[in-house]
PDB file of N, H, CA, C and O in Angstrom:
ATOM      1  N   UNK A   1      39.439 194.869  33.212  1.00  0.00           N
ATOM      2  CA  UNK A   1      40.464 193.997  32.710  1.00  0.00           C
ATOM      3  C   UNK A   1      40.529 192.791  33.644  1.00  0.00           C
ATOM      4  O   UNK A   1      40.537 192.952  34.864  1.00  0.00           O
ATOM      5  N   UNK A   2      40.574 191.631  33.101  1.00  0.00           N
ATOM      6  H   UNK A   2      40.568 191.500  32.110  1.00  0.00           H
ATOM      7  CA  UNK A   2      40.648 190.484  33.797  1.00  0.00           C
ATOM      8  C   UNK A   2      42.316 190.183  34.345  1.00  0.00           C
ATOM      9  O   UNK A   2      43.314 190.682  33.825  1.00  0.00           O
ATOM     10  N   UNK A   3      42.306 189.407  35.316  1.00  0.00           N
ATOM     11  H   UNK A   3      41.495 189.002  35.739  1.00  0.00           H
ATOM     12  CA  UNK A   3      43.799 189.086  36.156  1.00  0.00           C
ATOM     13  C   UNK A   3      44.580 188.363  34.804  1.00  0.00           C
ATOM     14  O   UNK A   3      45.573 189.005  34.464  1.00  0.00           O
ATOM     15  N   UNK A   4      44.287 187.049  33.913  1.00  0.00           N
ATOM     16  H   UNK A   4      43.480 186.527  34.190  1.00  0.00           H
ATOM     17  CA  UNK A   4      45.392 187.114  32.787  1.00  0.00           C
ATOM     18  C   UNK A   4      45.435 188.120  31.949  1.00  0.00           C
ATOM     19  O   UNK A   4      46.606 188.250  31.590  1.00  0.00           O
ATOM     20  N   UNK A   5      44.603 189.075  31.343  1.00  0.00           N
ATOM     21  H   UNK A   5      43.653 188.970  31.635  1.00  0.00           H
ATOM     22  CA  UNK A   5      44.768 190.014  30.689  1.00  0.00           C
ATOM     23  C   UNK A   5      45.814 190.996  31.248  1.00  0.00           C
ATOM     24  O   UNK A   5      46.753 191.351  30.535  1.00  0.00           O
ATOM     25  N   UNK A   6      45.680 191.415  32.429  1.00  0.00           N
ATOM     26  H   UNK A   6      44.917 191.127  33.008  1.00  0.00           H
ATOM     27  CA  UNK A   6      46.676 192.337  33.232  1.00  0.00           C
ATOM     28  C   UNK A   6      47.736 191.862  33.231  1.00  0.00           C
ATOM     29  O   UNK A   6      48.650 192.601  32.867  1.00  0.00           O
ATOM     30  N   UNK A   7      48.059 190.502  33.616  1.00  0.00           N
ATOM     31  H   UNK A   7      47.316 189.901  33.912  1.00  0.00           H
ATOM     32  CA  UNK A   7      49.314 189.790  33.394  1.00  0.00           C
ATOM     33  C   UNK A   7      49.806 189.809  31.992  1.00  0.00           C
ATOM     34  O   UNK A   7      51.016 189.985  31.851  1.00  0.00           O
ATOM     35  N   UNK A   8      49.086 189.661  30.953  1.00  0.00           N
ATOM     36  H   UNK A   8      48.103 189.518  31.068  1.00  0.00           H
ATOM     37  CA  UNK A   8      49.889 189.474  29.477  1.00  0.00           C
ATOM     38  C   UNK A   8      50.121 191.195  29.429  1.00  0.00           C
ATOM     39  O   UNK A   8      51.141 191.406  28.771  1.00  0.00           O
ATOM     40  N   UNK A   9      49.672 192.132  29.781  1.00  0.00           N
ATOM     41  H   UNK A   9      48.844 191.960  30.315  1.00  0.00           H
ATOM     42  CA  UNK A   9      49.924 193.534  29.268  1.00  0.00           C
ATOM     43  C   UNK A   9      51.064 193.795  30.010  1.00  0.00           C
ATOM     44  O   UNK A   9      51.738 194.812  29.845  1.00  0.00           O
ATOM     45  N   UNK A  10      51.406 192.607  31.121  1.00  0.00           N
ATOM     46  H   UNK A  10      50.858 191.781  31.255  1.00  0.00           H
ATOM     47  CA  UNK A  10      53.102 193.368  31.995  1.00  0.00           C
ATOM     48  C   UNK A  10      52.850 193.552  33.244  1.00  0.00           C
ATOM     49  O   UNK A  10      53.723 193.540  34.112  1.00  0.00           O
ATOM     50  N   UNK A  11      51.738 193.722  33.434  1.00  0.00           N
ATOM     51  H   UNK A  11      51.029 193.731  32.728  1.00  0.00           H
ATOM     52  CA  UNK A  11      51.164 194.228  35.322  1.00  0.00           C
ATOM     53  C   UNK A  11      51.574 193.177  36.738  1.00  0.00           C
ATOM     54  O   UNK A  11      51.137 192.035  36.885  1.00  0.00           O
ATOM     55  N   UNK A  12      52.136 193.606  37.309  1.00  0.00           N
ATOM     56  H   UNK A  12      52.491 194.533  37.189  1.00  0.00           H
ATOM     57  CA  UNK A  12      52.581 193.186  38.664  1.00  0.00           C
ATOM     58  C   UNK A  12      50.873 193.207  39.031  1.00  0.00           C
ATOM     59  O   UNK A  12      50.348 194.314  39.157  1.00  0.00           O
ATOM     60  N   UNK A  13      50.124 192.100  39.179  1.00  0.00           N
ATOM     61  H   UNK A  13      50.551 191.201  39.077  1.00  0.00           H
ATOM     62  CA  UNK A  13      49.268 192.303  40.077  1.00  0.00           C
ATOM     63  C   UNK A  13      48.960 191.496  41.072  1.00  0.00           C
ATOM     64  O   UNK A  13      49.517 190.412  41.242  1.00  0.00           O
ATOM     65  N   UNK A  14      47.448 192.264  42.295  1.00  0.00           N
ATOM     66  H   UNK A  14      46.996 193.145  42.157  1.00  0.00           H
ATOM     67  CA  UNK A  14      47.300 191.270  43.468  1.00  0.00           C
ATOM     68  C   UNK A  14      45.948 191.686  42.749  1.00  0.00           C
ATOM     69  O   UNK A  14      45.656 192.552  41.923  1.00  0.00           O
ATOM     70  N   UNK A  15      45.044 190.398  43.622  1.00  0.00           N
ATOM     71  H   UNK A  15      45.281 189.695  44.292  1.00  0.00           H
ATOM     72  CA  UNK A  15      43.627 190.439  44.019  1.00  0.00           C
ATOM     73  C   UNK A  15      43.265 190.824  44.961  1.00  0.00           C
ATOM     74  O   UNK A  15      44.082 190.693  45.872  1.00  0.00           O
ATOM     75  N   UNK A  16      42.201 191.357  45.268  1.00  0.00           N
ATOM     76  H   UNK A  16      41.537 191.463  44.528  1.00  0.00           H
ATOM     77  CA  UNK A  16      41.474 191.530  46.532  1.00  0.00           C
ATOM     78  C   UNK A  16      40.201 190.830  46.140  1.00  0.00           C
ATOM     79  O   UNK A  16      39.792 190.842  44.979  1.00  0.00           O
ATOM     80  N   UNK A  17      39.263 189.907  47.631  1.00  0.00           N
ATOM     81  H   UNK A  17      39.595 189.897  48.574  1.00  0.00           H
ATOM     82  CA  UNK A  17      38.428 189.174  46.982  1.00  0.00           C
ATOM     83  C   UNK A  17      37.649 189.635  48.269  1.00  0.00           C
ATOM     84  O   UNK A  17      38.055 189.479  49.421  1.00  0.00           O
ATOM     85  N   UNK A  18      36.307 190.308  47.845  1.00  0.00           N
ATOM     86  H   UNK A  18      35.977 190.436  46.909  1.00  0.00           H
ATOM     87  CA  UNK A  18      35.629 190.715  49.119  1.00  0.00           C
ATOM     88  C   UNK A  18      34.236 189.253  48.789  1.00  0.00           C
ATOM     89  O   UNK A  18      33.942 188.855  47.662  1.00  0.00           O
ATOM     90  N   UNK A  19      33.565 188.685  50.209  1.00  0.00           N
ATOM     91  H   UNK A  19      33.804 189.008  51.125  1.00  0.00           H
ATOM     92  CA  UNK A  19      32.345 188.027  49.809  1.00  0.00           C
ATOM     93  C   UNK A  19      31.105 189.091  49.720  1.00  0.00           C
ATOM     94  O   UNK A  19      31.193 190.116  50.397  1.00  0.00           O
ATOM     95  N   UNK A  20      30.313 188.942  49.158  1.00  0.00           N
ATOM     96  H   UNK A  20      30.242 188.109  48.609  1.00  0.00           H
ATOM     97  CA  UNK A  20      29.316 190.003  48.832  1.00  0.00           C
ATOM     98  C   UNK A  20      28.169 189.538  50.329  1.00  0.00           C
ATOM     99  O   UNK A  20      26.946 189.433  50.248  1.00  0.00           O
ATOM    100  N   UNK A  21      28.951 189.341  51.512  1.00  0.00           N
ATOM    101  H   UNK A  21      29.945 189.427  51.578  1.00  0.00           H
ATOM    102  CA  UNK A  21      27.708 188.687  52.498  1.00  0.00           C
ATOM    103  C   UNK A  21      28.299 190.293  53.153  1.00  0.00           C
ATOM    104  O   UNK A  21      27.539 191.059  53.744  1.00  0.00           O
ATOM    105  N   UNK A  22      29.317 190.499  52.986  1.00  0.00           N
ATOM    106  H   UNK A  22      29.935 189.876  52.506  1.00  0.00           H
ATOM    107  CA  UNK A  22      29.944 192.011  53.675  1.00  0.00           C
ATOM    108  C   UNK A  22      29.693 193.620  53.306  1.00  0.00           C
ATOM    109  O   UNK A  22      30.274 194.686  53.511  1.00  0.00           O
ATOM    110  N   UNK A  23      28.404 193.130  52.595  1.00  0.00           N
ATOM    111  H   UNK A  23      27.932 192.265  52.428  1.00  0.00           H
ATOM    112  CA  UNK A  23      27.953 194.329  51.542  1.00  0.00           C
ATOM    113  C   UNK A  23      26.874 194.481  52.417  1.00  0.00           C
ATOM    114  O   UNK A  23      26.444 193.543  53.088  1.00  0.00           O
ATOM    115  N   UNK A  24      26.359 195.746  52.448  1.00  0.00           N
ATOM    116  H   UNK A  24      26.708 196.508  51.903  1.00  0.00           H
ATOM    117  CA  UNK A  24      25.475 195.929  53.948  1.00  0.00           C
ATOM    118  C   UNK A  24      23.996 195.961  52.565  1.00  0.00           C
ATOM    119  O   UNK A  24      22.867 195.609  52.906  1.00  0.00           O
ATOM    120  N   UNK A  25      24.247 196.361  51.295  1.00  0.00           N
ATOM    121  H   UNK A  25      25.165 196.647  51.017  1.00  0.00           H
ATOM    122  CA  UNK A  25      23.218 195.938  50.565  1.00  0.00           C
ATOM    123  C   UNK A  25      22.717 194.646  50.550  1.00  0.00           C
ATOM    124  O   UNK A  25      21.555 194.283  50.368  1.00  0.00           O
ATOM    125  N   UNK A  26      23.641 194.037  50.746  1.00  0.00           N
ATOM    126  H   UNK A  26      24.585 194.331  50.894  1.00  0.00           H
ATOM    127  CA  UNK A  26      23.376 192.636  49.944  1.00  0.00           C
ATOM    128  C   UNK A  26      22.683 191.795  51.693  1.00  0.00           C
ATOM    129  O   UNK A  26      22.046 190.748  51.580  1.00  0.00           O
ATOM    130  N   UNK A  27      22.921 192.412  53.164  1.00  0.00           N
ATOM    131  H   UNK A  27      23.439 193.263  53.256  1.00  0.00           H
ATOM    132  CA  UNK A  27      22.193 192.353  53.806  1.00  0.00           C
ATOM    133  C   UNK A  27      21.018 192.700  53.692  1.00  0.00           C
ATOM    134  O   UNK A  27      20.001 192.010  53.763  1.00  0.00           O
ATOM    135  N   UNK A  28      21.121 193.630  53.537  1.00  0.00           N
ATOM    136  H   UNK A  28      21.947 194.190  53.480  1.00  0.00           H
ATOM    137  CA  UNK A  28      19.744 194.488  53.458  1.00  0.00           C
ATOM    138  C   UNK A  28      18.732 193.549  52.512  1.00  0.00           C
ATOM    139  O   UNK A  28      17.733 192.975  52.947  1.00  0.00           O
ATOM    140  N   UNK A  29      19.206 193.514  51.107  1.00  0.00           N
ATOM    141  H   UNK A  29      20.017 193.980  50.753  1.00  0.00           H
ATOM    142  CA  UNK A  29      17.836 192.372  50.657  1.00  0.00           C
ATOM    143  C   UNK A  29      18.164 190.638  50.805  1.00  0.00           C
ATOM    144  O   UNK A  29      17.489 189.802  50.204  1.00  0.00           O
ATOM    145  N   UNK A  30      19.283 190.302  51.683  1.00  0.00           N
ATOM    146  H   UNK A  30      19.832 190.982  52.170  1.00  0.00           H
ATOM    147  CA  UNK A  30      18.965 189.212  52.495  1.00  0.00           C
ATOM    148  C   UNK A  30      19.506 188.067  50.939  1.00  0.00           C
ATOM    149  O   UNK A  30      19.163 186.900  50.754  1.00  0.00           O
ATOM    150  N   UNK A  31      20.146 188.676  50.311  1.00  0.00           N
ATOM    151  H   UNK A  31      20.425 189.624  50.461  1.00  0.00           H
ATOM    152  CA  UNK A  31      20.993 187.700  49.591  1.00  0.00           C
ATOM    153  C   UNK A  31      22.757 188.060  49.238  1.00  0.00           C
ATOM    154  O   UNK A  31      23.427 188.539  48.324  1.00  0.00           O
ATOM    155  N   UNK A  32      22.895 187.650  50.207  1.00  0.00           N
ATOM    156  H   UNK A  32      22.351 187.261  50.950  1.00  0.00           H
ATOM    157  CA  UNK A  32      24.595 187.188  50.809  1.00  0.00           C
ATOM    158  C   UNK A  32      25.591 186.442  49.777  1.00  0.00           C
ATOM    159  O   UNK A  32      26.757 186.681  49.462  1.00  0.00           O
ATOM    160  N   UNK A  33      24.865 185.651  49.459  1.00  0.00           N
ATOM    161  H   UNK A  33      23.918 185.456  49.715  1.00  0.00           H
ATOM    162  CA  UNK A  33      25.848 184.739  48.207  1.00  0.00           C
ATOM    163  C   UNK A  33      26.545 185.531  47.249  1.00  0.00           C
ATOM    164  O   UNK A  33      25.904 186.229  46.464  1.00  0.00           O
ATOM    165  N   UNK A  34      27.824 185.496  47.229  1.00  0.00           N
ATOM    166  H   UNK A  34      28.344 184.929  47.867  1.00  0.00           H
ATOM    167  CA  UNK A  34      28.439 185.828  45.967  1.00  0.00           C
ATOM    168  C   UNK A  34      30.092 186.521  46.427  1.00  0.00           C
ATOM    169  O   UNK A  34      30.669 186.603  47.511  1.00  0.00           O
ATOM    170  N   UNK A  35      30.417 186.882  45.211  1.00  0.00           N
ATOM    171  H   UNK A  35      29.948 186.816  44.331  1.00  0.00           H
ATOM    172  CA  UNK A  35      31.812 187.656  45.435  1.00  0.00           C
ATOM    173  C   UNK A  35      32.641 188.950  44.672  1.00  0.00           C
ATOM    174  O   UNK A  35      32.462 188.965  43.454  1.00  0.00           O
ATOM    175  N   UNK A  36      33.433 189.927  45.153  1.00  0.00           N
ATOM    176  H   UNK A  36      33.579 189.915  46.143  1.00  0.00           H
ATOM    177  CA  UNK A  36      33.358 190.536  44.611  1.00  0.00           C
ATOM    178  C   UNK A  36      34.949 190.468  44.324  1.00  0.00           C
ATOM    179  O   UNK A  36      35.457 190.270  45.428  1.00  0.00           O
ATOM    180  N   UNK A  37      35.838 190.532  43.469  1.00  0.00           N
ATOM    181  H   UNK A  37      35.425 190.692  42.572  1.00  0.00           H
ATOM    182  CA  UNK A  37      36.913 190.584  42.885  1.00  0.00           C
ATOM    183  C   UNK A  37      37.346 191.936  41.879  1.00  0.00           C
ATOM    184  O   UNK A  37      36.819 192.604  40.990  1.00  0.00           O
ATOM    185  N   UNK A  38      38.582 191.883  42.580  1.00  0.00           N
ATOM    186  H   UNK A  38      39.011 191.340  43.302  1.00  0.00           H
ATOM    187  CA  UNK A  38      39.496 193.274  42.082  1.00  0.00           C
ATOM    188  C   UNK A  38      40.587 192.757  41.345  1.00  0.00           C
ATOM    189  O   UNK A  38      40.868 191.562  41.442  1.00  0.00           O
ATOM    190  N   UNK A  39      41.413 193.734  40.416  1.00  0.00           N
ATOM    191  H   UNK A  39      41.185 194.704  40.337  1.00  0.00           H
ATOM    192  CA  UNK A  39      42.438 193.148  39.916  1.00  0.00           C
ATOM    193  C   UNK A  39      43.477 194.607  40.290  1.00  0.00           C
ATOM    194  O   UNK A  39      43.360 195.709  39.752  1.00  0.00           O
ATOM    195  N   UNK A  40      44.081 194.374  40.933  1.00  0.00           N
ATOM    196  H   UNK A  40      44.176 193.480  41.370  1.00  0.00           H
ATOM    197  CA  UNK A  40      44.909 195.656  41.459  1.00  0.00           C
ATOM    198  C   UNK A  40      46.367 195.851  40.873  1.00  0.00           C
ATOM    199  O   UNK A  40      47.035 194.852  41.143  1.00  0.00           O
ATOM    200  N   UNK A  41      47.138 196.856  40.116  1.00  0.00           N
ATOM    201  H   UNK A  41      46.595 197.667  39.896  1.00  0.00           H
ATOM    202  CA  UNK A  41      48.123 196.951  39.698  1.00  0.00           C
ATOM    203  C   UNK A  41      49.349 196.893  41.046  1.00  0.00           C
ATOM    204  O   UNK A  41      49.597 197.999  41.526  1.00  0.00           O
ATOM    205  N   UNK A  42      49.814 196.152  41.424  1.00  0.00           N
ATOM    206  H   UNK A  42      49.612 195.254  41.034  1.00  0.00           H
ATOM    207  CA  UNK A  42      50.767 196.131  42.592  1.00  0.00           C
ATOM    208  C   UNK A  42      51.634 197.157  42.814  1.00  0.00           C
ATOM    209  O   UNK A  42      51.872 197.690  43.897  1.00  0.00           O
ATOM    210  N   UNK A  43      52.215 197.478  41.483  1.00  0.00           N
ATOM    211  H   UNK A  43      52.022 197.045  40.603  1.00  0.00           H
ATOM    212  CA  UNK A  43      52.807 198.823  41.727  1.00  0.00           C
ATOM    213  C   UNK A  43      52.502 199.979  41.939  1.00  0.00           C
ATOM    214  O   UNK A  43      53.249 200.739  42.555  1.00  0.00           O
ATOM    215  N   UNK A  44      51.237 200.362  41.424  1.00  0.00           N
ATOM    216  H   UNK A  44      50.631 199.745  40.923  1.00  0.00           H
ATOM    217  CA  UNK A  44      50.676 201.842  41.868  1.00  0.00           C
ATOM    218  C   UNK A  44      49.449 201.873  42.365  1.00  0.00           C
ATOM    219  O   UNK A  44      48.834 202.898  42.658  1.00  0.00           O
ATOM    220  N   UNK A  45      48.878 200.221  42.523  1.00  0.00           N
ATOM    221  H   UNK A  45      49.378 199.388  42.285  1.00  0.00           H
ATOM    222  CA  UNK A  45      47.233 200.432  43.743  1.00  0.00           C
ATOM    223  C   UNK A  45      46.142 200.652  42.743  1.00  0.00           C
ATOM    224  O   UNK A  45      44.957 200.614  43.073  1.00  0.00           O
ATOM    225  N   UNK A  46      46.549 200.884  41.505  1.00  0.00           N
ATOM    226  H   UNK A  46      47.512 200.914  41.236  1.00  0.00           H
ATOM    227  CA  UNK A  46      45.267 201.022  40.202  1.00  0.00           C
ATOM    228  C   UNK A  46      44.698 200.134  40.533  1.00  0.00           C
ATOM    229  O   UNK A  46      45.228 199.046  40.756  1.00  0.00           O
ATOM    230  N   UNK A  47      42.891 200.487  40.703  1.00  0.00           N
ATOM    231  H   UNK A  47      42.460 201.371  40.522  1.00  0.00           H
ATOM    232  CA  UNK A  47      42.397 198.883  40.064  1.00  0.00           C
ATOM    233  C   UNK A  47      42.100 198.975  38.902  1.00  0.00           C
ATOM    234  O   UNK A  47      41.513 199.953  38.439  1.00  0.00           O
ATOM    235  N   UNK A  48      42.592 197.588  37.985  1.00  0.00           N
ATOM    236  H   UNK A  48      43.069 196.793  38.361  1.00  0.00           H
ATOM    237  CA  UNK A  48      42.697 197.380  36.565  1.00  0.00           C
ATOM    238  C   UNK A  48      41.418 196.730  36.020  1.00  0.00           C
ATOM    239  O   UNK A  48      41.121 196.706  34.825  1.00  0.00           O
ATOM    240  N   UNK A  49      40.547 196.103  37.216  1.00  0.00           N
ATOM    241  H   UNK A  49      40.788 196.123  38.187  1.00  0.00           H
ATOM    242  CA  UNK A  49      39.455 195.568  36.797  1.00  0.00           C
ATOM    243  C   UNK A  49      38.459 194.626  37.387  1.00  0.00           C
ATOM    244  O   UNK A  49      39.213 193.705  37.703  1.00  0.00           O
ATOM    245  N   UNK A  50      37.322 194.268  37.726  1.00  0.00           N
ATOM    246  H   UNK A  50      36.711 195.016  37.470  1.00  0.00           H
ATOM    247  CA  UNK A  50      36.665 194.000  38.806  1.00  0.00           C
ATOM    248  C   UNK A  50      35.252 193.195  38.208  1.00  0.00           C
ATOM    249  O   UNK A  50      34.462 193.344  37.276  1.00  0.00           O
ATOM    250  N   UNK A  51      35.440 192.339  39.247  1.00  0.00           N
ATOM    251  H   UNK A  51      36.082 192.217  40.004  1.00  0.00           H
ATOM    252  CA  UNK A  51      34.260 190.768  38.491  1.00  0.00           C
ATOM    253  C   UNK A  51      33.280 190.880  39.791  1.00  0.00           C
ATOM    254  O   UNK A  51      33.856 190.794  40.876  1.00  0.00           O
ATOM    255  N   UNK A  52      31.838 191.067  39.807  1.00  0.00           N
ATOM    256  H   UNK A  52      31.371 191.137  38.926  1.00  0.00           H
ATOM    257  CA  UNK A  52      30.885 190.792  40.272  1.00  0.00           C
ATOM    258  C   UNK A  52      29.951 189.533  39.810  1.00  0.00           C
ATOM    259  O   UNK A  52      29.340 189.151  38.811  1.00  0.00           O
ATOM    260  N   UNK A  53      30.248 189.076  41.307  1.00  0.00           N
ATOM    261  H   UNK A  53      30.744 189.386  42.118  1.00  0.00           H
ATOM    262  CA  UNK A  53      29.399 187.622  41.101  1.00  0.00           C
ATOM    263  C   UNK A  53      28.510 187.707  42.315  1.00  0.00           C
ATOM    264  O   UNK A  53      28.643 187.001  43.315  1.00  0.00           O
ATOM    265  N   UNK A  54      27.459 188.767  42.113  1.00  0.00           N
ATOM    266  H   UNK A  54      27.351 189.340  41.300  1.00  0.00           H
ATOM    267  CA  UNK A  54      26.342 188.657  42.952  1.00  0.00           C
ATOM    268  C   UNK A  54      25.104 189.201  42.191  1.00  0.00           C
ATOM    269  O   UNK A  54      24.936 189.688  41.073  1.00  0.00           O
ATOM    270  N   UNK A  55      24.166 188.871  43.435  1.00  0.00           N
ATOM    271  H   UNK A  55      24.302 188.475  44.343  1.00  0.00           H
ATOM    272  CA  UNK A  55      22.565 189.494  43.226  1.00  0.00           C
ATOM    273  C   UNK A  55      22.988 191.006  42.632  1.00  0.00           C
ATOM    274  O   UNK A  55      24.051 191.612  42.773  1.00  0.00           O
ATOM    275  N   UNK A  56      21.688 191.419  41.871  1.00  0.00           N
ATOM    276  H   UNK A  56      20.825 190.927  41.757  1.00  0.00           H
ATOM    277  CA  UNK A  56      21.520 193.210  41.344  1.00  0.00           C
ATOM    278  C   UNK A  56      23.453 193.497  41.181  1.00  0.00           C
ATOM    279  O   UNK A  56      23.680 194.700  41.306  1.00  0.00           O
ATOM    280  N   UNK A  57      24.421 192.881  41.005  1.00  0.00           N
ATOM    281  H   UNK A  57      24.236 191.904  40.903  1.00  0.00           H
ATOM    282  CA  UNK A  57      25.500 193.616  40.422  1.00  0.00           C
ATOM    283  C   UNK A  57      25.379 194.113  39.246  1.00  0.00           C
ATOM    284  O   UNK A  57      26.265 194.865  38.842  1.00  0.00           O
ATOM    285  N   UNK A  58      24.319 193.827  38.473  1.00  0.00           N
ATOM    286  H   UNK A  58      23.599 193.215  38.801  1.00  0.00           H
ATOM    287  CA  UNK A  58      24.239 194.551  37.121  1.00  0.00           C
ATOM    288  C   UNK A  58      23.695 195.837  36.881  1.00  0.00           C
ATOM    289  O   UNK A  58      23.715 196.536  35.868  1.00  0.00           O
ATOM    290  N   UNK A  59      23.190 196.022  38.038  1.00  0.00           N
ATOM    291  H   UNK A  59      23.174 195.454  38.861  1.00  0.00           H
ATOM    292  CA  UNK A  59      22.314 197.418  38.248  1.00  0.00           C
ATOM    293  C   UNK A  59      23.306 198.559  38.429  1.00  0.00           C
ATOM    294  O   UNK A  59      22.900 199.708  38.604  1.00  0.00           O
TER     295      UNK A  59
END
């Protein structure tokens, strides 16, 4: 679920935004660029939904 989607359904939420240079994978094959995003329900810590914007996230 995306952060306005969570918001129109009622959800108190936060983000957490990690860079994908902190991913010991994404060391490992030496491509750092990117980010990883959470959509967290504030009230109970659910995550509601999560955007990868890096290398092999599709894998």
């Amino acid at each position: 679920m995306g952060e306005q989607e969570a918001r129109d359904k009622g959800y108190q939420v936060k983000i957490a935004k990690l860079a994908a240079g902190a991913i010991p994978k994404a060391q490992v094959l030496e491509q750092t660029s990117g980010l990883l995003k959470a959509v967290i329900d504030q009230e109970t810590g659910l995550i509601l939904g999560a955007h990868l914007f890096c290398e092999e996230s599709q894998r």
